[in-house]
C-alpha positions as CSV (number, residue, x, y, z in Angstrom):
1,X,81.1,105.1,112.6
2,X,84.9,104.3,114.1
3,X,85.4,101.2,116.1
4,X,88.2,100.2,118.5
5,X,88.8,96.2,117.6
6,X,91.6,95.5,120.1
7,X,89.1,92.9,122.1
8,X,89.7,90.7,118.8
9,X,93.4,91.2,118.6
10,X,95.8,88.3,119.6
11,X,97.7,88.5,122.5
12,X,101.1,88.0,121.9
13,X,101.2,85.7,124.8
14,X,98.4,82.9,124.1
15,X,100.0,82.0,120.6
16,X,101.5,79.3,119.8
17,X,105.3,80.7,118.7
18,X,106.1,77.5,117.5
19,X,103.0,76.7,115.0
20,X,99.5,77.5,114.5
21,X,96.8,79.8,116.7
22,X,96.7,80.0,120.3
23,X,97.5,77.9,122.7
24,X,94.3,76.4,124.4
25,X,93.0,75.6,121.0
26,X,93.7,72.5,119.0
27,X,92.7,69.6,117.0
28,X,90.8,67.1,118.8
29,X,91.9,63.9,117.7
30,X,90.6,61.8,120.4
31,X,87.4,62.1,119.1
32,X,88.3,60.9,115.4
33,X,89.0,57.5,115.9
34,X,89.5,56.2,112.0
35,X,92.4,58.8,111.4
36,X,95.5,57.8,112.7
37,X,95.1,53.7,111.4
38,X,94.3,55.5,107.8
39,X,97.6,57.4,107.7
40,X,99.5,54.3,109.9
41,X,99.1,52.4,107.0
42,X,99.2,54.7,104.5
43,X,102.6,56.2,105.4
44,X,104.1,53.7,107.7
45,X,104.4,55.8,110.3
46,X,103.9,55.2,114.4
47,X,101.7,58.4,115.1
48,X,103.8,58.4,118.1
49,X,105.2,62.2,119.4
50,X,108.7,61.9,118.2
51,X,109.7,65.4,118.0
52,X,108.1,68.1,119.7
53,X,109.1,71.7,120.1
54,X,111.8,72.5,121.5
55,X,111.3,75.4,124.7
56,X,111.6,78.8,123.9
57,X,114.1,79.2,126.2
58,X,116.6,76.6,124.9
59,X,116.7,78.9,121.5
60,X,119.8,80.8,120.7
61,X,118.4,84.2,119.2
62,X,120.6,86.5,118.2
63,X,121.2,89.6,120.2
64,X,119.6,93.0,118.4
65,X,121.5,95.1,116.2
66,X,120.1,98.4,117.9
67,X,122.2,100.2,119.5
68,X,120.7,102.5,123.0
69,X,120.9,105.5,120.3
70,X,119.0,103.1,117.5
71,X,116.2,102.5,120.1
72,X,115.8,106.0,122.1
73,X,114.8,107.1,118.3
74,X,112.3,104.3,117.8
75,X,111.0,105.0,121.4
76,X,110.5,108.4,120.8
77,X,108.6,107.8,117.8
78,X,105.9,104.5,118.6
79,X,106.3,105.7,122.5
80,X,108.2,103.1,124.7
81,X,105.1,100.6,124.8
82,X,105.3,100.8,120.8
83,X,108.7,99.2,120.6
84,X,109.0,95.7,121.6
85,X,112.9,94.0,121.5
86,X,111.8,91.0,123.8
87,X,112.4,87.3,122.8
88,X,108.2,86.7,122.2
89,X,108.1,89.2,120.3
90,X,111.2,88.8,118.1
91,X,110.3,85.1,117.2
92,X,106.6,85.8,116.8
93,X,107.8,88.1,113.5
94,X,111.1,86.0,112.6
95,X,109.1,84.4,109.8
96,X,105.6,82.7,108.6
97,X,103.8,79.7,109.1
98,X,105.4,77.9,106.2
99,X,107.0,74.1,106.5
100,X,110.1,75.2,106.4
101,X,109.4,78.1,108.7
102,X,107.9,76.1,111.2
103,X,110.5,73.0,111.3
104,X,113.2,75.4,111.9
105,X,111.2,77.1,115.0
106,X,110.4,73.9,115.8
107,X,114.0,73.2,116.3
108,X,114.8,76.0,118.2
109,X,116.5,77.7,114.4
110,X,115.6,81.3,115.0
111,X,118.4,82.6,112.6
112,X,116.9,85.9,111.4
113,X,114.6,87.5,113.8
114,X,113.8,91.1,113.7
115,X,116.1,93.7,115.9
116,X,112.8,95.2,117.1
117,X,108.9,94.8,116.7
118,X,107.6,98.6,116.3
119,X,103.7,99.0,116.3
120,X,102.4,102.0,114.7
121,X,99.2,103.8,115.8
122,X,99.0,106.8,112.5
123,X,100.9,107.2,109.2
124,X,103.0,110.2,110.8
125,X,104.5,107.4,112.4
126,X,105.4,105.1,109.7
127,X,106.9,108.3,107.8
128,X,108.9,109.1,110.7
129,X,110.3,105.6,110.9
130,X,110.8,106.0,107.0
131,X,113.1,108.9,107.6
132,X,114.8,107.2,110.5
133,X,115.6,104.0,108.7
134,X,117.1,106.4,105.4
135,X,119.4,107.6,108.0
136,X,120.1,104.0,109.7
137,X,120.3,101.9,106.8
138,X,118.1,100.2,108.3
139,X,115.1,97.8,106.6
140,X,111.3,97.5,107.3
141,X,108.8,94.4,107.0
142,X,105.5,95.2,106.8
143,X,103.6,92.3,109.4
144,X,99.9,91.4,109.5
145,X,99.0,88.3,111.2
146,X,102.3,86.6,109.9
147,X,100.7,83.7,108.2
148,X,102.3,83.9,105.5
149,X,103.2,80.4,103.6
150,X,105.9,82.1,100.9
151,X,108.6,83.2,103.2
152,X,107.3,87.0,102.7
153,X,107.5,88.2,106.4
154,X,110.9,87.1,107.0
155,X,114.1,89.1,108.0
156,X,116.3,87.1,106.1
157,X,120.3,87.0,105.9
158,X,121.6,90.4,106.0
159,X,124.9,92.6,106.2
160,X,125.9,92.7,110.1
161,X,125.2,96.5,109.7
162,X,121.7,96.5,108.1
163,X,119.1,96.2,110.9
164,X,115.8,94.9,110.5
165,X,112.4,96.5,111.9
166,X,109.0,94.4,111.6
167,X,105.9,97.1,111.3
168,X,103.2,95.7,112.8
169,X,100.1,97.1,112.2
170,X,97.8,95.6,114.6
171,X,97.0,99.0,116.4
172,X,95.9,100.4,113.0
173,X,92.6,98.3,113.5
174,X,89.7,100.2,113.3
175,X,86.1,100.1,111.0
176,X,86.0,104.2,110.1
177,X,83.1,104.2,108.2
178,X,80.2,102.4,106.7
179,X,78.3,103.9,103.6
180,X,75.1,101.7,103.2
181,X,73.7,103.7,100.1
182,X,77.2,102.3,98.3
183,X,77.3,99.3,100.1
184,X,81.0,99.8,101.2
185,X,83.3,99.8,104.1
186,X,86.4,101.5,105.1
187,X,89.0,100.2,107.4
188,X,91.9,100.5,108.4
189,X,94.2,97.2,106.9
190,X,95.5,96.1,111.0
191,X,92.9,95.0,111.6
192,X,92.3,90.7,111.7
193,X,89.3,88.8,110.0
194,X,87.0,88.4,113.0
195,X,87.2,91.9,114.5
196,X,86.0,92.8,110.9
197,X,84.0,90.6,110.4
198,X,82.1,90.8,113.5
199,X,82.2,95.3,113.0
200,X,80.1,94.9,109.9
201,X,78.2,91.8,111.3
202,X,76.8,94.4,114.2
203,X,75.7,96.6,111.1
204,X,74.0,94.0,108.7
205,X,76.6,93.2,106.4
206,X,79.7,91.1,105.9
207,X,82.7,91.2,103.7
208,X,82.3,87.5,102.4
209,X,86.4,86.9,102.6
210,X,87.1,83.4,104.5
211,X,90.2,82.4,104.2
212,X,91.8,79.4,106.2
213,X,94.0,82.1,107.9
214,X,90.7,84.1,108.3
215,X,91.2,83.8,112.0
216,X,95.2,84.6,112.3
217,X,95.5,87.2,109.3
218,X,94.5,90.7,108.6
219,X,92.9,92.9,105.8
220,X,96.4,94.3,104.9
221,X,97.1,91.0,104.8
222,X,94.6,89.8,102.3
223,X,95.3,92.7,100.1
224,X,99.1,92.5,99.9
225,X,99.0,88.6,99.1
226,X,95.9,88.6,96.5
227,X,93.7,86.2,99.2
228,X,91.1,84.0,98.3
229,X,88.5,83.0,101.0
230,X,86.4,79.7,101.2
231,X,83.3,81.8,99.5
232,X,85.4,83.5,96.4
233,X,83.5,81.3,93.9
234,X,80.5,83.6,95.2
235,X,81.9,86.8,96.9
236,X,85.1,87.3,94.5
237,X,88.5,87.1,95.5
238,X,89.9,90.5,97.6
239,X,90.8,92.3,94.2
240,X,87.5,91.7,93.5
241,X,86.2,93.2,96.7
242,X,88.3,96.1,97.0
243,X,87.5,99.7,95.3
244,X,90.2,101.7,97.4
245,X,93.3,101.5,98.9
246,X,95.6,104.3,101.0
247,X,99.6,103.3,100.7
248,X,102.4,104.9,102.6
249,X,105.5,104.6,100.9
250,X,108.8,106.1,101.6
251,X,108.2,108.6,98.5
252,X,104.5,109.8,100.2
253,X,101.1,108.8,100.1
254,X,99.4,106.9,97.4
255,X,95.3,107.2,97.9
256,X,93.7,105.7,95.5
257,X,89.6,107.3,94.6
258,X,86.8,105.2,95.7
259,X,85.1,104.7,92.3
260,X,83.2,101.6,91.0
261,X,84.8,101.6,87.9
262,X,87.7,103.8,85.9
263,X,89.1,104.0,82.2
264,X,91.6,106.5,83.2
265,X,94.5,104.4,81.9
266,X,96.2,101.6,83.5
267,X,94.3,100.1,87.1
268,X,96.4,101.6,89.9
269,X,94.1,99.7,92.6
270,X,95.2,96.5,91.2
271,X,99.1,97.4,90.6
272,X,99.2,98.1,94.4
273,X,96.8,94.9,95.2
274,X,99.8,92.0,95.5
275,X,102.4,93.9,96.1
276,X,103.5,92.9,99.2
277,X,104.9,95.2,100.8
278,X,107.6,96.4,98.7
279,X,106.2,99.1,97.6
280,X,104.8,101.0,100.8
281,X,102.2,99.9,103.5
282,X,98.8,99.7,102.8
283,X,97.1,101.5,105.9
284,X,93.4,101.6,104.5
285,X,91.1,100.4,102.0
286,X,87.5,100.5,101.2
287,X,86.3,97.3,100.4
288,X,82.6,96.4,98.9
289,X,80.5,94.3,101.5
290,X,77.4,92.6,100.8
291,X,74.4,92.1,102.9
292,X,74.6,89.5,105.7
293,X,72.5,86.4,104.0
294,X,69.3,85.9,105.3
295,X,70.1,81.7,104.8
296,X,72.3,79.5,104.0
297,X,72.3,75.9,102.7
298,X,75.5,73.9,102.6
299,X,75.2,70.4,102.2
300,X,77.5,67.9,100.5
301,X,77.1,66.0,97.1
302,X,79.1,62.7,96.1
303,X,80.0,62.0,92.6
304,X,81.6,58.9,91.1
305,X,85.2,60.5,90.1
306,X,87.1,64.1,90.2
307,X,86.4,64.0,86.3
308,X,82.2,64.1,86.7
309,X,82.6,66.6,90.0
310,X,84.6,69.4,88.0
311,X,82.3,68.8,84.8
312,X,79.1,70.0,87.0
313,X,81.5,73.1,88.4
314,X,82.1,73.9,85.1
315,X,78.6,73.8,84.1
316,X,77.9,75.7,87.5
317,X,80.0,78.4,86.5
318,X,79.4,79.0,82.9
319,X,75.7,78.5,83.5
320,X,75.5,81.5,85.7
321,X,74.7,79.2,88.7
322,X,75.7,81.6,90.9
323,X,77.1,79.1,94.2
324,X,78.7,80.6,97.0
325,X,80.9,77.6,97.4
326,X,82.1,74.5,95.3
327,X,84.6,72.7,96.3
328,X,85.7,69.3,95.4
329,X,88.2,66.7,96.8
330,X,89.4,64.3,95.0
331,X,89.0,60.7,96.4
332,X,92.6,60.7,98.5
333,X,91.3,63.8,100.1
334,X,87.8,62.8,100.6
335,X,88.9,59.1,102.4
336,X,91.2,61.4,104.5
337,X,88.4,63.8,105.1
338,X,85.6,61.3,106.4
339,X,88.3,59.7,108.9
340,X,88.9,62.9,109.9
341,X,85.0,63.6,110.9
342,X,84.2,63.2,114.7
343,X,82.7,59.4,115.8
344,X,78.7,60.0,116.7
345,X,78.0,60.8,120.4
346,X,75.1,59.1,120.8
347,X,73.3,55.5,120.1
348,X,71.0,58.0,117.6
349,X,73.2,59.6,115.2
350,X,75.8,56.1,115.3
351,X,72.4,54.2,113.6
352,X,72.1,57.7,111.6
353,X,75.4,57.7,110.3
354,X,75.4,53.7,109.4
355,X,72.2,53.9,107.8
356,X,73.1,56.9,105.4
357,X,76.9,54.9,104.3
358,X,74.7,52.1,103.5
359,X,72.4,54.1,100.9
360,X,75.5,55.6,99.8
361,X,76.8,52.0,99.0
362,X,73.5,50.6,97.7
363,X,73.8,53.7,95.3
364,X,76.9,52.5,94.1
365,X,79.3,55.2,95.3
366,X,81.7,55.0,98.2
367,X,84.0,57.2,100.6
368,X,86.7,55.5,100.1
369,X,86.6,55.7,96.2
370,X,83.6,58.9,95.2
371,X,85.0,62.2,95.3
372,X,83.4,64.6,97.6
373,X,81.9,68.5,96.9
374,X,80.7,71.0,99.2
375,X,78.3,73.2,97.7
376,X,77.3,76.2,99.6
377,X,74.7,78.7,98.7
378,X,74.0,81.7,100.4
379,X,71.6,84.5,99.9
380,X,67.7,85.8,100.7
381,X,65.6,82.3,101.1
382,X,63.7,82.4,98.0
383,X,67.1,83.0,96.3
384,X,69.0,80.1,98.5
385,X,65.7,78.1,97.2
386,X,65.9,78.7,93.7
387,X,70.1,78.4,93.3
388,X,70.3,74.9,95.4
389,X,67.3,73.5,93.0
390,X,69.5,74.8,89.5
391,X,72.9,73.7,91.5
392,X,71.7,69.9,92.4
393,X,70.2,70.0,89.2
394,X,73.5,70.5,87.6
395,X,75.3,67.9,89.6
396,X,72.6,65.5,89.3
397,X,73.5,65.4,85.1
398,X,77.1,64.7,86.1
399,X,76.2,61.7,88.6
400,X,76.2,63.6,91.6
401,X,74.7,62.6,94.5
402,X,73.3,64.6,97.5
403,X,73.8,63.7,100.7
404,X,72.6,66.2,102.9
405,X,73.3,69.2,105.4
406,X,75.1,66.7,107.8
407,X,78.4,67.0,105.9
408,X,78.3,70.8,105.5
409,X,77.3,72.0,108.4
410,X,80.0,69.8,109.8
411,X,82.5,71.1,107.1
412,X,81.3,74.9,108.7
413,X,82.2,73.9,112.1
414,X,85.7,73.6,111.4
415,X,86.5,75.0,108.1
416,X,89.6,76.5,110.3
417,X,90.9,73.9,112.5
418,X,92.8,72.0,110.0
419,X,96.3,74.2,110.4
420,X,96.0,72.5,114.3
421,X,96.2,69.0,112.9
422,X,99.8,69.9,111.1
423,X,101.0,70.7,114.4
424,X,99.6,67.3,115.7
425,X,101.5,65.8,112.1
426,X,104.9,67.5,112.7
427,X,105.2,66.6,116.5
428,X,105.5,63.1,114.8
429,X,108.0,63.6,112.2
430,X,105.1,63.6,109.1
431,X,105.9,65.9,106.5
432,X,103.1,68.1,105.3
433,X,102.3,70.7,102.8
434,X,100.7,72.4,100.2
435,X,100.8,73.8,96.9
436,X,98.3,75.9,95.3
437,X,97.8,76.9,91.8
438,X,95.3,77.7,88.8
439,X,94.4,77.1,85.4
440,X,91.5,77.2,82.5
441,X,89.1,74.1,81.9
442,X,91.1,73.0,79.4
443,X,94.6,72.9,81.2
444,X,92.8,71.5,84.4
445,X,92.8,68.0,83.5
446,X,96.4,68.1,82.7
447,X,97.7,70.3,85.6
448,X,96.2,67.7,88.0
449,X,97.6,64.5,86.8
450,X,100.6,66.3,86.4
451,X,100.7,67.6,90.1
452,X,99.3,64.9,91.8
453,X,102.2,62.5,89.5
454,X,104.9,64.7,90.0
455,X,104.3,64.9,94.2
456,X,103.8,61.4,94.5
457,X,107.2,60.6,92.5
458,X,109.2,62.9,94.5
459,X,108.1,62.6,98.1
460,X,109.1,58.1,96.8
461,X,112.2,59.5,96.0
462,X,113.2,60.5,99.7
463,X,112.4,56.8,100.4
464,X,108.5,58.3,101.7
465,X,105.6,56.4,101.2
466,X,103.4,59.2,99.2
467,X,100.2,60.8,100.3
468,X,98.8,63.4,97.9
469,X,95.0,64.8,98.3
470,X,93.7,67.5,96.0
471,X,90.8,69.5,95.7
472,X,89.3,72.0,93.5
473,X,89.2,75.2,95.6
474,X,88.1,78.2,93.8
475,X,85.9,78.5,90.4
476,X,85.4,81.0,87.2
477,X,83.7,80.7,84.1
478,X,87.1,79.9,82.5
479,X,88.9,77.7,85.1
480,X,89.8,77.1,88.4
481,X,92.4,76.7,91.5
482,X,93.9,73.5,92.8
483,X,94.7,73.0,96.0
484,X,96.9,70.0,96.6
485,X,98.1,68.4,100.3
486,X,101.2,66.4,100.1
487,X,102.3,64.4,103.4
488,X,105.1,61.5,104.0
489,X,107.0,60.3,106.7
490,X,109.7,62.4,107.3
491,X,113.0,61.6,106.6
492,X,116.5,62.5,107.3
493,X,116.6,66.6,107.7
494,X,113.0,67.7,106.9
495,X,113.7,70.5,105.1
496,X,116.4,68.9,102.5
497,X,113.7,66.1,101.8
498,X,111.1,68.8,100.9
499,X,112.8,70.9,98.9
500,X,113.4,69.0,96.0
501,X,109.5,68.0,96.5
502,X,108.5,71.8,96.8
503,X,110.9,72.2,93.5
504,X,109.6,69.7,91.6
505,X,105.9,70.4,92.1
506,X,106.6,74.3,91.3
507,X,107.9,73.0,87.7
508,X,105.0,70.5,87.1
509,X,102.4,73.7,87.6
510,X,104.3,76.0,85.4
511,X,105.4,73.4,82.5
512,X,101.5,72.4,82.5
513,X,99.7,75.8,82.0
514,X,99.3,76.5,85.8
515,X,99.9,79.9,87.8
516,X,102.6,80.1,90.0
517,X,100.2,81.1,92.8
518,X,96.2,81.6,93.2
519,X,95.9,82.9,96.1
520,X,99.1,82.4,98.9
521,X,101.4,85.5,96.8
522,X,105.1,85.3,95.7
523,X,107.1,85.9,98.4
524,X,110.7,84.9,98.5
525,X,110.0,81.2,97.9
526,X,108.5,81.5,94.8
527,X,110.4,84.5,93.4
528,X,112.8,82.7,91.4
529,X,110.2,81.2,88.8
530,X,108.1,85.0,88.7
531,X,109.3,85.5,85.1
532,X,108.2,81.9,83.8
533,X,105.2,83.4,84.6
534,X,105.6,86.7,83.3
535,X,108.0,87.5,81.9
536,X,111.7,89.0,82.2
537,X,109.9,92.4,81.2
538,X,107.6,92.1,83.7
539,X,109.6,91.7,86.4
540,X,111.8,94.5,85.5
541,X,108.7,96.8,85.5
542,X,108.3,95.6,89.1
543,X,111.9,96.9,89.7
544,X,111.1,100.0,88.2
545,X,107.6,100.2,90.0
546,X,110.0,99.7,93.4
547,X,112.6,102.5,92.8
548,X,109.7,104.6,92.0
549,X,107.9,104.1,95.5
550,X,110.8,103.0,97.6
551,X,114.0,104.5,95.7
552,X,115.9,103.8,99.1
553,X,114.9,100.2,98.8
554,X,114.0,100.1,102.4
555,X,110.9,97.9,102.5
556,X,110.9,94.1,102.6
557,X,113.6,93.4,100.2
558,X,113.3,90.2,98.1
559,X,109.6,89.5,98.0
560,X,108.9,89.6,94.3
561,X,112.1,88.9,93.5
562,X,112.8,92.8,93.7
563,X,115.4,94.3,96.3
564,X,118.2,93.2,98.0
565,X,119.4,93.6,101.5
């Protein structure tokens, strides 16, 4: 099979340039009436609009570097409705969706924008504009969806005579084949979550990846950050899910054999999985997909502290209790979390909903102080049967407490609305953001305090009443990710207050056992601690890996800490 997937493309036009998604969607807060009183008091803050986006017209964006000469080329290779130099498109691909991408945008600071959007259709194409950009000195950023949170999409500060071109590969967005004997899938890596989604949907299967961005991001995407989705407990993270990959680099083609497994030295799947485009684009990948499930059963279970609810993950996980889904918030995130859930619409479920708090308290637990897992399970009934028996079983040892369906099919409903609400936080001057890392069983306990300490301390010391909500994301047999929130009011200029919080949280991880990242990549921001991680060797052998590839240095320079402009 091939399938067109431009239906589920993005227009340009309905996104919102300055934040998240598209522009008739957002986060209903009018129908959440608990929220804002919870963070009033909690941060001090109005929840007035005190400083919205500036128009797109009052920003200053820097004239292209592309000379008639520069563009007639580029013209003649994407075609003239393949090369976009507007202002839309420039600051759609100036950076990510990062704080301190989107306060700058916000403010109208559109310092490095691309000197044109190209969008290739074939791989003759992005070796043409390899050979063009030897000649022009010019430098290339691979683009997906552009949600990137690690500063890896952005032109940054360059030499007036270095132009920057953004590939976007949203035309290189079709399904080209299913094989249901190996249960695999190729596609070309353009192409976003949904319109994939929904290809292998129409033929019985489904790829199982979920991220937050799931909506806004793209295969390529996933591949070249190392993703995690909402169901990786279950379905693997995306180097779990991929067997092939195709990469175009400026030294030729890299396509690497479908096979379920290899001892012919060293994995060069994985070296190319996380490389973020400094190495070459990757065009194409087969990925493994799994049959759609026949059910699904995602409820929510309340346990007396974060301590019992990652005891019965780890049980889950080294028991073989194979969950889809477990994810736990601390009791920060779960208070936030049932304030954020939408009042009852009718006389019915308002006597429901009191009625099931009230069992909860006569049980002895609490929203505002249990911590709160979502456990999903999917799979053929008898099988969704069987696992939710074993699962509640497990949680019921560690004081766990099922609630219900309620809270996950509600969870399901808007598992990707949250990045609306950070617009709603930033339009009145609240500091928000994440950090995400991992670490074994052992180093878990530890990494969190740590973490959740060292936020809280630094967001004081910018004279910000601290909010910090964590929640355990993403499990193995040996550990797991944590996945922490931090918001305060703003104060003075947003991105010198969070800096020194962003800084200080990156140590804590790193001096406590954690990763670096889990699942959001490297980028620029995090370059600079790469070889706490591992290594000085390491990161050399990433240089080398670069001039081997890219000897010209011509592709996203910086990401990785490797290149320079």
């Amino acid at each position: 099979m091939t399938q067109q997937s431009s239906s589920l493309i993005p227009h340009p036009s309905s996104l919102r340039w300055w934040g998240w998604g598209t522009l008739e969607q957002s986060y209903d807060l009018d129908r959440r009436p608990n929220f804002w009183p919870i963070l009033r008091t909690r941060l001090g803050v109005s929840g007035d609009v005190i400083c919205p986006p500036v128009e797109m017209g009052a920003i200053d964006l820097p004239q292209s570097r592309l000379s008639p000469r520069d563009l007639a080329d580029l013209e003649r290779i994407f075609g003239v409705d393949g090369v976009r130099v507007d202002r839309l498109s420039r600051i759609l691909h100036a950076g990510g969706k990062s704080y301190r991408d989107l306060i700058r945008i916000r403010r109208g600071e559109v310092e490095h924008p691309p000197d044109a959007v190209v969008y290739p259709g074939s791989e003759a194409q992005i070796g043409e504009l390899f050979a063009w950009a030897k000649r022009s000195r010019a430098r290339l950023i691979p683009f997906g969806g552009g949600s990137s949170v690690t500063g890896g999409v952005e032109p940054v500060d360059r030499p007036p005579d270095v132009p920057a071109i953004t590939l976007d590969l949203a035309r290189l967005n079709r399904v080209i084949s299913i094989d249901r004997a190996s249960h695999t899938a190729t596609a070309q890596c353009g192409i976003f979550g949904p319109a994939l989604e929904a290809a292998l949907n129409a033929e019985g299967f489904t790829l199982g990846h979920f991220p937050q961005s799931f909506e806004f991001s793209t295969l390529g995407g996933w591949l070249a950050t190392r993703s995690a989705g909402q169901t990786s407990t279950g379905y693997g993270k995306i180097e779990d899910m991929v067997e092939r990959v195709r990469l175009v680099a400026p030294r030729g083609c890299l396509d690497v054999k479908p096979l379920p497994a290899s001892a012919a030295g060293p994995d060069v799947l994985q070296m190319l999985i996380g490389s973020e485009g400094m190495l070459g684009v990757i065009v194409e990948a087969t990925m493994r997909i799994r049959p759609l499930p026949e059910a699904r059963d995602y409820r929510g279970v309340l346990f007396h502290s974060f301590e019992d609810g990652a005891g019965a993950i780890r049980e889950l996980m080294q028991r073989g209790v194979d969950v889809a889904m477990a994810r736990l918030s601390d009791a920060e995130e779960t208070n936030v979390s049932i304030a954020l859930a939408r009042a009852p619409g009718t006389r019915g479920a308002r006597l429901g909903m009191r009625a099931g708090q009230w069992i909860v308290h006569e049980r002895g637990y609490g929203f505002d102080t249990s911590c709160l897992m979502m456990l999903g399970i999917e799979g053929e009934q008898a099988r969704v049967k069987r696992v939710k028996k074993a699962a509640l079983e497990v949680c019921k040892r560690h004081g766990g407490m099922n609630i219900g369906q309620s809270a996950g099919r509600s969870w399901l409903r808007e598992r990707f609305a949250l990045p609306y609400l950070r617009d709603d936080l930033l339009d009145r001057g609240i500091m928000i953001d994440t950090v995400e890392t991992a670490a074994t069983w052992s180093n878990l306990p530890g990494v969190y305090v740590a973490l959740k300490g060292t936020l809280e301390q630094a967001i004081a010391a910018t004279g910000a009443t601290p909010l910090v909500m964590t929640h355990l994301s993403h499990s193995y047999r040996d550990g797991a990710s944590l996945y922490s929130t931090f918001v305060g009011a703003q104060r003075g200029d947003p991105i010198e207050q969070w800096q020194p919080v962003k800084r200080a949280a990156t140590e804590a991880i790193l001096a406590h056992g954690g990763a670096l990242s889990h699942h959001h990549g490297v980028g620029r921001d995090h370059a600079a601690w790469l070889a706490r991680q591992h290594s000085a060797l390491a990161v050399e052998a990433f240089r080398a890996l670069k001039a081997t590839f890219d000897p010209e240095a011509l592709l996203n320079p910086g990401v990785l800490g490797v290149g320079e402009w």
